[in-house]
KEVODO-439132 format. One record per residue (C-alpha): residue number from 1; residue in three letters; x, y, z. Coordinates in Angstrom, 1 decimal, padded with zeros to 4 digits. Each point is the difference from the previous one (the first is absolute). Last residue first. Example, Ala and Ser with C-alpha at 12.3 -4.5 7.8 and 13.67 -1.06 7.14 Angstrom:
REM KEVODO-439132
+-----+---------+--------+--------+--------+
: num : residuo :   east :  north :     up :
+-----+---------+--------+--------+--------+
:   2 :     SER :  013.7 : -001.1 :  007.1 :
:   1 :     ALA : -001.4 : -003.4 :  000.7 :
+-----+---------+--------+--------+--------+
***
This chain:
REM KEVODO-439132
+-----+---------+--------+--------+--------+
: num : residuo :   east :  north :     up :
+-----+---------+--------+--------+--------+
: 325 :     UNK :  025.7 :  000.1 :  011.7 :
: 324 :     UNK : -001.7 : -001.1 :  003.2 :
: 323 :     UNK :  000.2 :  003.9 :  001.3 :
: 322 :     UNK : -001.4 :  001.0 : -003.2 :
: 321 :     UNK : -003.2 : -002.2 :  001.0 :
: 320 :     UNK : -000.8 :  001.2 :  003.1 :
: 319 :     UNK :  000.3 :  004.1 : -001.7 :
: 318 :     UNK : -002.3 : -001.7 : -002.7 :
: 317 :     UNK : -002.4 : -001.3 :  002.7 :
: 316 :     UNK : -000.4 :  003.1 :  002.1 :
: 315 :     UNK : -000.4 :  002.2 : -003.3 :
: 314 :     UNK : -003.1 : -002.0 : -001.0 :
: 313 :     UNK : -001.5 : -000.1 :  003.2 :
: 312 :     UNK : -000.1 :  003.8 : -000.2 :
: 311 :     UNK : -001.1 : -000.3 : -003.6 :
: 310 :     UNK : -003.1 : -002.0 :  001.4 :
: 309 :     UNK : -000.5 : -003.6 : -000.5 :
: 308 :     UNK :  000.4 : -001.1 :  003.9 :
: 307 :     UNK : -003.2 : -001.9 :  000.6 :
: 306 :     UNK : -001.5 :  002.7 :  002.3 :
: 305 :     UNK :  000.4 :  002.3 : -002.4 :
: 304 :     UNK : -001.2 : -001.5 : -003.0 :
: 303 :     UNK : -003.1 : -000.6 :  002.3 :
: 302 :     UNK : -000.4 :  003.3 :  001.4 :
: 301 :     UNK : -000.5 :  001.6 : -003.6 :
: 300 :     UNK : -002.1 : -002.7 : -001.1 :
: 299 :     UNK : -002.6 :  000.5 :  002.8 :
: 298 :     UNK : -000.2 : -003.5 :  002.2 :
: 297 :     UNK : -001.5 : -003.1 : -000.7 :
: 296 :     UNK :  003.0 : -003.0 :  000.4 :
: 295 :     UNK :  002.7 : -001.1 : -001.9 :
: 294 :     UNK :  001.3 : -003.9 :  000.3 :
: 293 :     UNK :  003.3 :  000.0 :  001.4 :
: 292 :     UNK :  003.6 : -001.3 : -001.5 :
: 291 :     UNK :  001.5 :  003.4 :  000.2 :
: 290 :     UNK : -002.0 :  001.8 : -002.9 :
: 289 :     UNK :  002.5 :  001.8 : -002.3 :
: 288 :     UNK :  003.5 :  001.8 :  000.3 :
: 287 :     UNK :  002.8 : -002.4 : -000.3 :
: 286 :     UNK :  003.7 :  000.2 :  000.3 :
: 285 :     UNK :  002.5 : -001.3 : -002.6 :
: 284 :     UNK :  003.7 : -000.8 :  001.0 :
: 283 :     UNK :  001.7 : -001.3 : -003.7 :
: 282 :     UNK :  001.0 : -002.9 : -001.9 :
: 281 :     UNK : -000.2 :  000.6 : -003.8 :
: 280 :     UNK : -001.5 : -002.1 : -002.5 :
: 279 :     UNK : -001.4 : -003.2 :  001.8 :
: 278 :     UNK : -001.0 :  000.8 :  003.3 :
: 277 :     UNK : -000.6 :  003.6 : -001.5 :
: 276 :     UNK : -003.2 : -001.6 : -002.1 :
: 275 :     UNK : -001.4 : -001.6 :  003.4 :
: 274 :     UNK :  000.1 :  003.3 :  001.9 :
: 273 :     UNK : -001.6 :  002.0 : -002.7 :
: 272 :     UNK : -002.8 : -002.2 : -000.4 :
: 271 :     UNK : -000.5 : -000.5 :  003.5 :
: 270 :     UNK :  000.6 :  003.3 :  000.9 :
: 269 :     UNK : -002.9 :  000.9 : -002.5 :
: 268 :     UNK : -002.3 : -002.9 :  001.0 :
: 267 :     UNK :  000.5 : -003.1 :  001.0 :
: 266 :     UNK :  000.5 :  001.0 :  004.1 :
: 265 :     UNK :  000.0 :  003.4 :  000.4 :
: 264 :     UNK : -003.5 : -000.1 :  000.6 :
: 263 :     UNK : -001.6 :  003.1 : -002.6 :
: 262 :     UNK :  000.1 :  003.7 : -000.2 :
: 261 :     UNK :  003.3 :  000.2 : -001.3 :
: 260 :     UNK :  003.6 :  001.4 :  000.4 :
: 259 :     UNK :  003.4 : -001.7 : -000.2 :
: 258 :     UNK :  002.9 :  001.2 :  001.3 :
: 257 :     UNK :  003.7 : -000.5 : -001.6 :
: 256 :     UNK :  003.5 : -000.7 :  000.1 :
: 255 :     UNK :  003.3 :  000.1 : -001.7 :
: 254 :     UNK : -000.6 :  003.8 : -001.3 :
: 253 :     UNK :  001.5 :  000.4 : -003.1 :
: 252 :     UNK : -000.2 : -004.2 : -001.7 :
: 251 :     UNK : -003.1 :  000.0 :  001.8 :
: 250 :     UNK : -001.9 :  002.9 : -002.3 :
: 249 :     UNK :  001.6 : -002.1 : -003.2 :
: 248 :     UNK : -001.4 : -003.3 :  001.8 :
: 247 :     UNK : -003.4 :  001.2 :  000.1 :
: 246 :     UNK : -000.2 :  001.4 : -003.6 :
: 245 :     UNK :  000.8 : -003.6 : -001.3 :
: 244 :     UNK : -002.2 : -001.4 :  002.6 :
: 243 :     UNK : -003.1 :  001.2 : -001.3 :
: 242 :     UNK : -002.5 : -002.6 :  001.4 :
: 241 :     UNK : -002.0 : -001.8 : -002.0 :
: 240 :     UNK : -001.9 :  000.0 :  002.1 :
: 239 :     UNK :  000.1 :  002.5 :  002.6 :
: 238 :     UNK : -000.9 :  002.6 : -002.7 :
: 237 :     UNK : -000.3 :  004.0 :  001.3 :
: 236 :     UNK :  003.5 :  000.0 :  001.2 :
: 235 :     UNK :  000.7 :  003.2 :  000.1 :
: 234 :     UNK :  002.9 :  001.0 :  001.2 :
: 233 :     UNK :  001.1 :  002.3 :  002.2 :
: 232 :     UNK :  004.1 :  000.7 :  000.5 :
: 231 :     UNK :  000.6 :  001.4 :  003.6 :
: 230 :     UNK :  002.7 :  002.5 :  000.9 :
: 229 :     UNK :  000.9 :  000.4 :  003.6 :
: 228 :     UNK :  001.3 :  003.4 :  000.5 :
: 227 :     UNK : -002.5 :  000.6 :  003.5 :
: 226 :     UNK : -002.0 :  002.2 : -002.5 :
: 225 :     UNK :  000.1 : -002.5 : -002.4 :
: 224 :     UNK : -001.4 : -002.4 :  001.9 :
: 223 :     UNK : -003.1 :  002.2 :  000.6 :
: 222 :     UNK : -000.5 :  000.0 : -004.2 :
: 221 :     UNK :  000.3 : -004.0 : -000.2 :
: 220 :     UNK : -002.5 : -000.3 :  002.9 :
: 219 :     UNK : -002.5 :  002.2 : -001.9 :
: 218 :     UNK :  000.6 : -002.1 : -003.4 :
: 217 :     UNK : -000.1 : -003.2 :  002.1 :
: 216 :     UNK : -003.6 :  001.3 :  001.5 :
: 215 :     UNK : -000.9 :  001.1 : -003.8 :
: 214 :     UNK :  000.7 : -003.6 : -001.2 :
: 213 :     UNK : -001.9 : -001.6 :  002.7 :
: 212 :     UNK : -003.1 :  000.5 : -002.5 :
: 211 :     UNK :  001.1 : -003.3 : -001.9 :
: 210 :     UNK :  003.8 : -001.3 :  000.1 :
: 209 :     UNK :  002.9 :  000.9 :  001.6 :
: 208 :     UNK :  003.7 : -000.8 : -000.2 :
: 207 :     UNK :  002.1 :  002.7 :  001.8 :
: 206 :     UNK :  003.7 :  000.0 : -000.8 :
: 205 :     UNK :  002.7 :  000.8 :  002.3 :
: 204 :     UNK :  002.9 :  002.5 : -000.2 :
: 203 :     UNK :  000.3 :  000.9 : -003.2 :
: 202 :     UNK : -002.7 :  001.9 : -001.7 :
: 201 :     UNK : -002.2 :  000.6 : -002.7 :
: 200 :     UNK : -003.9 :  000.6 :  000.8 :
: 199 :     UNK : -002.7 : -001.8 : -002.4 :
: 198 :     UNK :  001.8 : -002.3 : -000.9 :
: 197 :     UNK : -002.5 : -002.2 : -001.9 :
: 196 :     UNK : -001.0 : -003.7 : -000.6 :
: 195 :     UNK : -000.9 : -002.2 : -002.8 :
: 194 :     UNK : -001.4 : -003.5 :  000.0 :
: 193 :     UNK : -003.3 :  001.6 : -001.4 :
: 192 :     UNK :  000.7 :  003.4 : -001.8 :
: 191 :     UNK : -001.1 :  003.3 :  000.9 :
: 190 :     UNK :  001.9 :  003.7 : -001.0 :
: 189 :     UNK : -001.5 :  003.2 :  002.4 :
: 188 :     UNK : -001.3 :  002.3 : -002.8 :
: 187 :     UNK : -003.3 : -000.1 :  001.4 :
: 186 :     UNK :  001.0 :  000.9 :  003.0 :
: 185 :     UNK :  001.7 : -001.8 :  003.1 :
: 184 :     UNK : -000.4 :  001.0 :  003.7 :
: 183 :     UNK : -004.0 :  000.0 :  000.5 :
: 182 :     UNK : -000.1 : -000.3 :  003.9 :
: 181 :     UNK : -002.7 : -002.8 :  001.5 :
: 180 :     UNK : -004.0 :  000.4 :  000.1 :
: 179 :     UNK : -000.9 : -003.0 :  002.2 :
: 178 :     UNK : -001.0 : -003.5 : -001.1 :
: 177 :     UNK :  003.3 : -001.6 : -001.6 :
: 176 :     UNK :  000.6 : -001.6 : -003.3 :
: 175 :     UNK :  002.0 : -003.5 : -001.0 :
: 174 :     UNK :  000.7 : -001.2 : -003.2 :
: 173 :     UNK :  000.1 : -003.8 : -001.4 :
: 172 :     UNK :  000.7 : -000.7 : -004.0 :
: 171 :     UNK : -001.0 : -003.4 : -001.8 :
: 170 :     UNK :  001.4 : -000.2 : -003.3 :
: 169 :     UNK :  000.3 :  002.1 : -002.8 :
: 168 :     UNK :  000.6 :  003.4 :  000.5 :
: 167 :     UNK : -002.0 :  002.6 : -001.7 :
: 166 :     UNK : -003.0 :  000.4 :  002.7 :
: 165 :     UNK :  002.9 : -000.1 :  002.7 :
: 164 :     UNK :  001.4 :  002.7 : -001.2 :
: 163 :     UNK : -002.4 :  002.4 :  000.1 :
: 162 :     UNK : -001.5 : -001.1 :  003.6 :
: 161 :     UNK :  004.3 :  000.5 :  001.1 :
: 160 :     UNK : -000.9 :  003.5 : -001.9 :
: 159 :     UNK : -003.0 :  001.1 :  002.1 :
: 158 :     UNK :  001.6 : -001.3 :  003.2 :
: 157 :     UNK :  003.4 :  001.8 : -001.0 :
: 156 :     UNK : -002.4 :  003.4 :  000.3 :
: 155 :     UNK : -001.6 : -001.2 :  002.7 :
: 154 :     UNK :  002.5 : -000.5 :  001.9 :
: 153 :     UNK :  003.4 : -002.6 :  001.2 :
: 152 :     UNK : -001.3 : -003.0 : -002.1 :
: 151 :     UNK :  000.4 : -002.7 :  001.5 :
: 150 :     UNK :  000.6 : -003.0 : -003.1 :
: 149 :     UNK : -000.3 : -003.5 :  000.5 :
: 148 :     UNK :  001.0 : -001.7 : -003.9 :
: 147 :     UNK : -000.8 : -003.9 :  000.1 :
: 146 :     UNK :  001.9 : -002.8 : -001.9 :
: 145 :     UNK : -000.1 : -002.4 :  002.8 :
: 144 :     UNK : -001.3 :  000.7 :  003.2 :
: 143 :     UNK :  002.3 :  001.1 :  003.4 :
: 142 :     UNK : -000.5 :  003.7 : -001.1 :
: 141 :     UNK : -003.9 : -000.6 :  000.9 :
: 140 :     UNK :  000.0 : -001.1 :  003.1 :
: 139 :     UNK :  002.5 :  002.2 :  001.4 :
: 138 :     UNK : -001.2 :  003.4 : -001.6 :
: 137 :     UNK : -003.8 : -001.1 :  001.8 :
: 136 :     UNK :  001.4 : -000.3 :  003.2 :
: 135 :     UNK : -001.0 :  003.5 :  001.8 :
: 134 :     UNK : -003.4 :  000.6 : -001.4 :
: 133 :     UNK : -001.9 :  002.0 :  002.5 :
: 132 :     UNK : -003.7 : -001.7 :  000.1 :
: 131 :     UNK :  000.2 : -002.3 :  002.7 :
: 130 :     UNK :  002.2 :  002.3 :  002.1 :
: 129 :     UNK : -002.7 :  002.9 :  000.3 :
: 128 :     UNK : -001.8 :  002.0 : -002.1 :
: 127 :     UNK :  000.6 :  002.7 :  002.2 :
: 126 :     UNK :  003.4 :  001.2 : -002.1 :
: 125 :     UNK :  000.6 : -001.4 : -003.4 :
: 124 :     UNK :  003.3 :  001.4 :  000.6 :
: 123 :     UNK :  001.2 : -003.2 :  001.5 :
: 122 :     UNK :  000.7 : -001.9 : -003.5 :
: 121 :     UNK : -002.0 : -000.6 : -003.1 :
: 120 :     UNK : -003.5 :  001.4 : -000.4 :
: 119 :     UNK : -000.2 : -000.6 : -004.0 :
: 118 :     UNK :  001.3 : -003.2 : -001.6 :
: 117 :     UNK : -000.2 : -000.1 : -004.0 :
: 116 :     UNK :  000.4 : -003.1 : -001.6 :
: 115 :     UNK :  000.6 : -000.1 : -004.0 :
: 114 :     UNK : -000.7 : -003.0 : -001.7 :
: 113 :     UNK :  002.2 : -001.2 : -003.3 :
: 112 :     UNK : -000.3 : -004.1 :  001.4 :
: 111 :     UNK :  003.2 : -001.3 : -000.2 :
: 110 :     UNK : -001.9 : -003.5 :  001.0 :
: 109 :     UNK :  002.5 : -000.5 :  003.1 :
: 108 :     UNK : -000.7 :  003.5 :  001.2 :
: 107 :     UNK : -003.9 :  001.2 : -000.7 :
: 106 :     UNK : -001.8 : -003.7 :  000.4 :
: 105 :     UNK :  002.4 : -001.7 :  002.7 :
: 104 :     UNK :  001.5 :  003.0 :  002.1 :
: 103 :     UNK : -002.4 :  002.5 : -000.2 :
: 102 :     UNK : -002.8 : -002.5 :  000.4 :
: 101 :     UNK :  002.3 : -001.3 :  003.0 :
: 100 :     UNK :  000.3 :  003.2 :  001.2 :
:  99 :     UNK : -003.9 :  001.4 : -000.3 :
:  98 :     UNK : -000.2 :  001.2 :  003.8 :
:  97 :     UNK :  002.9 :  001.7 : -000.1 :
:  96 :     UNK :  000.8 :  001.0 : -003.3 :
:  95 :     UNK : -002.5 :  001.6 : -000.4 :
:  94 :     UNK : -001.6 : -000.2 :  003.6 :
:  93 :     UNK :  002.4 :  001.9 :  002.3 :
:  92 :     UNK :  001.5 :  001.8 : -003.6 :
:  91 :     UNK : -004.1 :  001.9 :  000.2 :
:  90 :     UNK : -001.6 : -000.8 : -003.1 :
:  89 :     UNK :  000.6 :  000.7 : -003.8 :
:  88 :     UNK :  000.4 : -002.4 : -002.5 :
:  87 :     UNK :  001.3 :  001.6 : -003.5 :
:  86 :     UNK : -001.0 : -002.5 : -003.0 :
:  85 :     UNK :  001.7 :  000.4 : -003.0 :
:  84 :     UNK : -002.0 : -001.9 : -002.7 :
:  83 :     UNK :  001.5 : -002.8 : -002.3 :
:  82 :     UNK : -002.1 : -003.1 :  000.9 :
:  81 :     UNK :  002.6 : -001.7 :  002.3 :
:  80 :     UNK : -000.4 :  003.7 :  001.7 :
:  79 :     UNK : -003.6 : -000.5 :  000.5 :
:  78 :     UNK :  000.6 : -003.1 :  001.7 :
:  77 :     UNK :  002.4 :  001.5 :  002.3 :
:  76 :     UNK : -002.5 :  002.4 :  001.6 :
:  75 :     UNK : -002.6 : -002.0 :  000.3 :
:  74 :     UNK :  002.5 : -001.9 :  002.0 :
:  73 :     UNK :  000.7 :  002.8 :  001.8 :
:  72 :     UNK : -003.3 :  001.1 :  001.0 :
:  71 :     UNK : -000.8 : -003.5 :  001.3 :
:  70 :     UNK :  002.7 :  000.2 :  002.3 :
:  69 :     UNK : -001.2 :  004.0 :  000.8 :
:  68 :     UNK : -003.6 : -001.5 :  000.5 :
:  67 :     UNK : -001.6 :  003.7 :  001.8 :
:  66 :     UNK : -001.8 :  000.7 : -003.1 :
:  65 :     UNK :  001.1 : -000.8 : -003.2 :
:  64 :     UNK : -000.5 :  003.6 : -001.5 :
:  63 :     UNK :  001.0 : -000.3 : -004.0 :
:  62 :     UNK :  000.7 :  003.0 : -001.5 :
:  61 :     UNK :  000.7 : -000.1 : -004.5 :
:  60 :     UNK : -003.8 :  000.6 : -000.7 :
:  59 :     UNK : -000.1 :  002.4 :  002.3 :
:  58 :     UNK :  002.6 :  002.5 : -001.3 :
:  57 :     UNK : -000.7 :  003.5 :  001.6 :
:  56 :     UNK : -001.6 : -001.1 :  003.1 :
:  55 :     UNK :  002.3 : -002.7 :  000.6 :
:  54 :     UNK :  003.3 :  001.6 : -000.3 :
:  53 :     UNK : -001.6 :  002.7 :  001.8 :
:  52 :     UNK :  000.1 : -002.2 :  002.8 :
:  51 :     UNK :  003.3 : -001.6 : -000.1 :
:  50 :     UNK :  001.2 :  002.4 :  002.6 :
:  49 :     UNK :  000.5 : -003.1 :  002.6 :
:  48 :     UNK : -002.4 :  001.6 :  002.3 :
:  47 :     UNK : -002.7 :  000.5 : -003.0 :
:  46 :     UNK :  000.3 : -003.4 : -001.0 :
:  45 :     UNK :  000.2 : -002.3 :  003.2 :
:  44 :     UNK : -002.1 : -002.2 : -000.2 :
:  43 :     UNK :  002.1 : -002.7 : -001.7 :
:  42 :     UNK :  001.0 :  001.8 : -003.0 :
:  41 :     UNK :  001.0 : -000.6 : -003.4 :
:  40 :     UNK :  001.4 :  002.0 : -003.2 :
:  39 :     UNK :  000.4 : -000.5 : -004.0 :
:  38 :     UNK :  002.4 :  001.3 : -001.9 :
:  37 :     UNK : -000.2 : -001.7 : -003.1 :
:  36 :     UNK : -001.4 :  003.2 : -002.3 :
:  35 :     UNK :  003.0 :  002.2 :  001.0 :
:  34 :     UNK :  000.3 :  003.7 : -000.5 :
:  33 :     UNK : -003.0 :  001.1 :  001.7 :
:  32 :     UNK : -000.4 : -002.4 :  003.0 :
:  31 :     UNK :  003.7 :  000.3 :  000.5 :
:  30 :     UNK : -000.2 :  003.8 :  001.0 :
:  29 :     UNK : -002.6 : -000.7 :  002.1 :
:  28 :     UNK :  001.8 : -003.2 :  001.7 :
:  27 :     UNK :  003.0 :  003.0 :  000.3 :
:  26 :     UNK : -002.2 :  002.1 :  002.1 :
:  25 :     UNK : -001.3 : -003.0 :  002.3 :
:  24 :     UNK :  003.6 : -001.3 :  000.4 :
:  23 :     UNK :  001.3 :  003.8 :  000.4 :
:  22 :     UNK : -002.9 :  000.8 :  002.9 :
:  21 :     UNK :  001.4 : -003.3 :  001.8 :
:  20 :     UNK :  003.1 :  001.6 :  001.1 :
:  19 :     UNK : -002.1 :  002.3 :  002.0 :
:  18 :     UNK :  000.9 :  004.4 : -001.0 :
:  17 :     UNK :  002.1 :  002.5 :  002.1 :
:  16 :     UNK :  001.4 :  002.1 : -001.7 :
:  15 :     UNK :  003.8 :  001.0 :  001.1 :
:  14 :     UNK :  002.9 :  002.9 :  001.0 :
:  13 :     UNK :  003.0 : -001.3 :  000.6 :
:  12 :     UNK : -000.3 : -003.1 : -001.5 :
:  11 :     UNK : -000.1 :  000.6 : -004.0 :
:  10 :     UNK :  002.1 : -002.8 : -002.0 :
:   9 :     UNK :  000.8 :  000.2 : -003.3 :
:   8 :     UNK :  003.2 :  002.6 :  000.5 :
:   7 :     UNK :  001.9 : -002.8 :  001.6 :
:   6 :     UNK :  001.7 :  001.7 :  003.1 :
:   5 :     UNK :  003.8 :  001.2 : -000.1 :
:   4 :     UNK :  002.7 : -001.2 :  002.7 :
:   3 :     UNK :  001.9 :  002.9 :  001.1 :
:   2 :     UNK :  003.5 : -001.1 :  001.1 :
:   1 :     UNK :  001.0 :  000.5 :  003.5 :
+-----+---------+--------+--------+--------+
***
């Protein structure tokens, strides 16, 4: 069996554990120094959000709105129709949740150059419970007009996705997750909206995953091996636009796929994925997500467990899926 070699950038054998919001908060520190627009907004939520120090170390340029996340966003957009670069930050079950149609009319249709950051996304939010594990936020924002939606897979990537955002123009949605989650890329690790990354080569059947799930596909890619299965990992940090040029080279090899997020498998990742191989190249995908069910308080550990989004599950849907191929 030929040896399939890892990509040197990414670390998984042996990992940090940091929260994917601790890169937002770092990189709004980093922004706060080198750029005089930045400017950053809360609903109540500073210090959970990492925005915090943001706030204490540039005042002048925080604005807490208090819990009025559709108010917060239209604040938000008027101060980008006056040149700043306003990052909102909330949890994604209220921003965009709660502030949609404010998304969707002020920040979206008016071009508006705002930046929303969505913290506690998916199941591994834990005991908050389902009402504050953000499951559907991907799908309602990918389905708006010129929008980037970005899941980050670290901190690390969180911290430069932030970077990014700040210099693209236009709105930009990322997601972030609660717990401390594996560190697997560096700061050498190359980052570019719209543009994803093998981060395993292989031939047999490609895993598409975005956000902390990453490491999980990375694990399940490495216990494939061992049965000689060989599994390409991308990365497919950007959901919109979606990467499909990269996609289709993997499919072109391995003629079906898995995909791998913490998020409904309807309209998000799969859905994105799913939709562009309709119409570019026809082949079996199975999907690892949130099975149509609202989450529920639990530890975060047994919830992405009892949900199926574990390397074990993982391997049991890419050995289903080469069987469709």
């Amino acid at each position: 069996m030929k040896q399939v070699p890892l990509n040197p950038y990414v670390l998984y054998k042996t990992v940090e554990k940091i929260p994917t919001r601790n890169g937002y908060g770092d990189a709004l520190l980093e922004l706060g120094e080198t750029n005089p627009d930045v400017v950053v907004l809360t609903a109540d939520l500073a210090e959970s959000t990492r925005a915090q120090k943001f706030g204490e170390t540039y005042p002048e340029r925080f604005i807490e709105c208090g819990v009025a996340e559709q108010n917060m966003m239209g604040v938000a957009a008027g101060l980008a129709l006056s040149g700043k670069i306003p990052f909102v930050s909330s949890y994604a079950v209220f921003s965009p949740g709660r502030s949609w149609d404010q998304l969707r009319v002020s920040v979206c249709y008016g071009k508006a150059n705002v930046k929303i950051a969505g913290a506690h996304t998916g199941v591994s939010v834990g005991p908050d419970g389902a009402t504050h594990q953000a499951l559907e936020d991907i799908a309602i924002t990918r389905v708006l007009p010129d929008i980037i939606v970005c899941a980050p897979c670290d901190a690390e990537e969180t911290r430069k996705c932030t970077l990014a955002a700040a210099k693209h123009k236009g709105p930009v949605y990322f997601r972030f997750a609660r717990e401390k989650t594996p560190v697997i890329t560096t700061n050498k690790t190359p980052f570019e909206f719209g543009k994803a990354y093998v981060c395993r080569e292989g031939y047999d059947v490609t895993l598409i995953a975005c956000g902390p799930l990453l490491h999980e596909a990375l694990l399940a890619a490495e216990e494939l091996a061992k049965q000689h299965i060989e599994a390409e990992v991308i990365n497919s940090h950007t959901i919109k636009p979606l990467d499909g040029k990269t996609i289709q080279t993997s499919l072109k090899k391995t003629l079906c796929a898995v995909t791998i997020e913490e998020h409904q498998t309807t309209g998000g990742l799969h859905g994105a994925v799913a939709e562009f191989c309709a119409q570019n190249y026809p082949v079996p995908i199975e999907p690892i997500g949130m099975p149509n069910h609202f989450g529920e308080s639990g530890e975060p550990d047994e919830l992405i467990t009892k949900y199926g989004m574990r390397a074990k599950d993982i391997v049991k849907a890419a050995k289903k899926v080469l069987k469709r191929k």
